[in-house]
N, C-alpha and C positions, 0 to 999 in steps of 0.2 A: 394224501390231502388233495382234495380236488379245487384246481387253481382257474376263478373265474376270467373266461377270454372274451372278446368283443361280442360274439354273436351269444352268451350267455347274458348279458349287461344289456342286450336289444330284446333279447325274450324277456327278461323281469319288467324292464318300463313298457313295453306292448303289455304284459299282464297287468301292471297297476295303471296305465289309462285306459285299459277298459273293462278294470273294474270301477274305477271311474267314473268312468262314460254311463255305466250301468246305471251305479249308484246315482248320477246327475238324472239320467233317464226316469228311475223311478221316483227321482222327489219329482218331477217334473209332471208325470201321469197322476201322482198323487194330488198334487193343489190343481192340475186340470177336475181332477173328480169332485173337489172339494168345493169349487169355485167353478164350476158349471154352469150353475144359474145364471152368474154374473153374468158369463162370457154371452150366455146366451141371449141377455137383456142389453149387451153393447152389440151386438149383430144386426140388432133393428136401426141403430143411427148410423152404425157404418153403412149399411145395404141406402138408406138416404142419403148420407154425403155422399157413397158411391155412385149413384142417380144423377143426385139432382145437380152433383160439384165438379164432377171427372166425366163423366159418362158424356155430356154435352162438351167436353173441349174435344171432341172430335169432329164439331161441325165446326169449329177453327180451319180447316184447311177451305172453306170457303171463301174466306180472303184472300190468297191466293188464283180462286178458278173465278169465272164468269157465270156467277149461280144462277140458273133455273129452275123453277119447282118444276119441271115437266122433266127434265136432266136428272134430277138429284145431286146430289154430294159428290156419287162417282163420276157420274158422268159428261157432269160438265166441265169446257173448256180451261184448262189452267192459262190463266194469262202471271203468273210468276208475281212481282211486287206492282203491279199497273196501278193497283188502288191504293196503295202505299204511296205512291209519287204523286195520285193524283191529290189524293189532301196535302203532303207538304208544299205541294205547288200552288194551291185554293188561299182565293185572300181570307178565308176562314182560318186559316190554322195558324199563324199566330194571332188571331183575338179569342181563338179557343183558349189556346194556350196560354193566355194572359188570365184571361179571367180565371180557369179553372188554379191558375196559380195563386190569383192573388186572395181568390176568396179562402183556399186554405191557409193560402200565409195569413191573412186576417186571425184566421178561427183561431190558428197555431196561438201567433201573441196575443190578444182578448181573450179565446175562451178555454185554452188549455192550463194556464193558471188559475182561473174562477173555481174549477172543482177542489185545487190543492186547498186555496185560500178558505173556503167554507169550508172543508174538512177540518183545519186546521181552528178556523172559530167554534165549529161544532165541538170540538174536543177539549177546549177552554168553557164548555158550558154545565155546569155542573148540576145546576136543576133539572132533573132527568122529564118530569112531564114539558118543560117548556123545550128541552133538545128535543125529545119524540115531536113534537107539535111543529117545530122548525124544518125538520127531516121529511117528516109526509107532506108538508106542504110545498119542499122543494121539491120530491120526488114525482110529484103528482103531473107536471106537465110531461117529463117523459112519458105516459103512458096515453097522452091527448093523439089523434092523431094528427099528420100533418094538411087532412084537408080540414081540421076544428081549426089547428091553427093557426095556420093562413086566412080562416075565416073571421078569427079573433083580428091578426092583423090589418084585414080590408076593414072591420068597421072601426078600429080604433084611429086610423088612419086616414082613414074617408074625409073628403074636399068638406062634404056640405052636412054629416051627422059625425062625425069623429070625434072623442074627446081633444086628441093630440092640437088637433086645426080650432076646434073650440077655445080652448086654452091660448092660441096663437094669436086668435082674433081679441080675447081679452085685452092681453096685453098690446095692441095695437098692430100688430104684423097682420100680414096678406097670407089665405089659407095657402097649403103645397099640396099640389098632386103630387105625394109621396111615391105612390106605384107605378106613375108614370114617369119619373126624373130619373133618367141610367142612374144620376150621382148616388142618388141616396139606393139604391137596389140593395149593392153591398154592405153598408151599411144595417140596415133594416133585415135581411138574410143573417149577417153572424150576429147581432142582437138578439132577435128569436132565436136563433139557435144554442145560443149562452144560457135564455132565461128554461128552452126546454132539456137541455140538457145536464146544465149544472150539480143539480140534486143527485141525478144518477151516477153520473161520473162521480160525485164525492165518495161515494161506497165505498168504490176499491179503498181509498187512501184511509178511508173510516177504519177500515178492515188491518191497512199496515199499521196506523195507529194505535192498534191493540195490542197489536203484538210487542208490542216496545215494552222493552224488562221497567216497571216502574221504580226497582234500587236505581235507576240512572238519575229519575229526576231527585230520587231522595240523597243523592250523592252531589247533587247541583244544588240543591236547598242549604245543606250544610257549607259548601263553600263559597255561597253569598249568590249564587246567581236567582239574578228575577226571571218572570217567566218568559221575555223576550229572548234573553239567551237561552233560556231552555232548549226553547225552538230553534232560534238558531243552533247550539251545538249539539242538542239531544235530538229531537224532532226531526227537520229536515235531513241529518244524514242518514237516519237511522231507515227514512222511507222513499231514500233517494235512489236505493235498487228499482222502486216501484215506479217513479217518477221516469226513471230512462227507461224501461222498458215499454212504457206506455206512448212515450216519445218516438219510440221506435216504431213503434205500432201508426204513427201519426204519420212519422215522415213517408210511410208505405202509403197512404191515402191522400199525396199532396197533389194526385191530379183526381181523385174519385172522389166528386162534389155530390153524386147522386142526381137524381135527376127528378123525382118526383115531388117533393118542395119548391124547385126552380119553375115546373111547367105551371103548378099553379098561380104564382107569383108574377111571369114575368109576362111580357105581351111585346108585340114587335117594337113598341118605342124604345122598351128596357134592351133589346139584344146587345146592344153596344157594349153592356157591363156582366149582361146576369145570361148571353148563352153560353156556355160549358161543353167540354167535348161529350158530356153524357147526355143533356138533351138534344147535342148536334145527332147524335149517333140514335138518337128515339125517332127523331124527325127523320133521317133521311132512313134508317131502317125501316121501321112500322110504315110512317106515313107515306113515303116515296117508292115505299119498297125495294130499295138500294141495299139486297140484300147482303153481297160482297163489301161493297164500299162500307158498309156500319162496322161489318164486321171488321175489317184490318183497321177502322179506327180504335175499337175497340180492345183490340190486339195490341195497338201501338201504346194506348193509354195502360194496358194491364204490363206490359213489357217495360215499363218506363218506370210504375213502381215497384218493381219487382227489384227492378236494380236499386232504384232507391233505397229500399228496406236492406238491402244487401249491404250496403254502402253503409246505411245508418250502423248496421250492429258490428259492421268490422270497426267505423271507427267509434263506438260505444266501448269496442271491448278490448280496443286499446289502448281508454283513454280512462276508461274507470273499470277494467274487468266485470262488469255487467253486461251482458248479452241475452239474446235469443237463445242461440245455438252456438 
């Protein structure tokens, strides 16, 4: 009787992982063959994320050097953090830093409950042509762009043809140059942005809304609850995975105001409230051509929510096991 010893019990499991390995091998060349097209229809947006998203964070080490176009990338002089010290040292960087703060804390409280809130009406609406008709009509400013709507805002807003200053004068008040008072910028910025946004934003939560097992509200009918609690204990937990994650996604974007709605909007009176590190970073890059210094502000603002975002989903997924990653 032949009695198995160690190096017999290392040749059996080497033979069955790789047969294994085989077998894993050949399912794996199989749904490659099978699912080819696919792969080869996602190669097109990777080859453009890999362009347009990665490919350009190599001119990132130009914050760091004394950029010249005549030098290049390589070849010009590194002066280390010098442009990093010089905006924390600039009486610009904390009124960057304020405003870009405050107008997403704005948006945060005003306009990131508005999308829940209409989703949440939208789904208590049972006459489906008058929901369809509600839905396109909110949807519809998202797809304006932001020089229509900025244009919509100058004439509504306008000292001497405005509705808003018309109406003001009715009732016996003195018109506002709205566009020009820093106070009202912010203001007038996350308004528009609430009223162009909203519609869109409700999708997502349109979408978790469906999902929802509907024996939950027919188990809350029978134990007496109205449709306030509905919501309260069926609705909102049920789409509050969605709600933190989108959260998450928001606190990554509390210094990235964008810059293209603001440059239309604001004029040297307004700077006080409405410049932001992303039109400081349009101005001195493009216009001054400070091509170093845009850049490490630019670095400094994408490094700042990067940690933020980090921050947000560790403690998201401590606090509710909901996360990113």
């Amino acid at each position: 009787m032949h009695v198995f010893n160690r190096n017999d019990e290392q040749t059996v499991q080497y033979a069955t992982t790789k047969e294994y390995n085989t077998i894993k091998g050949a399912k794996k060349r199989k749904i490659l063959r099978k699912d080819f097209s696919l792969y080869l229809m996602l190669l097109v947006p990777f080859i453009i994320l890999f362009t347009y998203r990665y490919l350009p964070l190599f001119g990132l080490i130009i914050a760091f050097k004394n950029y010249n176009i005549v030098d290049g990338f390589l070849s010009s002089p590194w002066v280390g953090l010098k442009w990093f010290y010089k905006f924390f040292g600039s009486d610009n960087f904390l009124k960057l830093l304020r405003n870009s703060v405050l107008i997403n804390v704005y948006e945060l409280i005003w306009g990131f409950p508005i999308p829940i809130i209409l989703a949440l009406l939208l789904n208590e609406i049972n006459n489906a042509f008058f929901k369809r008709t509600v839905q396109t009509i909110s949807y519809l400013p998202h797809f304006l762009s932001n020089v229509v709507v900025v244009g919509i805002i100058m004439q509504l807003l306008s000292p001497t043809t405005g509705v808003v200053n018309a109406v003001l004068e009715k009732i016996g008040l003195e018109p506002i140059y709205f566009l020009t008072r820093p106070e009202w910028f912010r203001t007038i910025y996350v308004a528009s942005g609430i009223w162009q946004g909203a519609g869109w934003g409700s999708i997502i939560y349109l979408a978790a809304l469906a999902a929802i097992d509907p024996e939950l509200y027919e188990s809350a009918v029978i134990d007496g609850a109205n449709r306030f609690r509905q919501t309260i204990h069926i609705t909102l937990p049920s789409i509050l995975p969605t709600i933190i994650i989108l959260l998450i996604l928001e606190m990554g974007k509390m210094l990235d105001v964008g810059f293209e709605k603001i440059i239309l909007m604001y004029n040297p009176l307004t700077y006080e409230t409405a410049d932001v590190i992303d039109t400081f970073v349009y101005r001195r890059g493009l216009g001054q051509m400070e091509y170093s210094y845009s850049t490490a502000v630019g670095l400094f603002k994408s490094v700042i929510s990067l940690i933020m975002i980090i921050t947000a989903n560790k403690i998201s997924k401590k606090v509710s096991e909901t996360s990113l990653w």
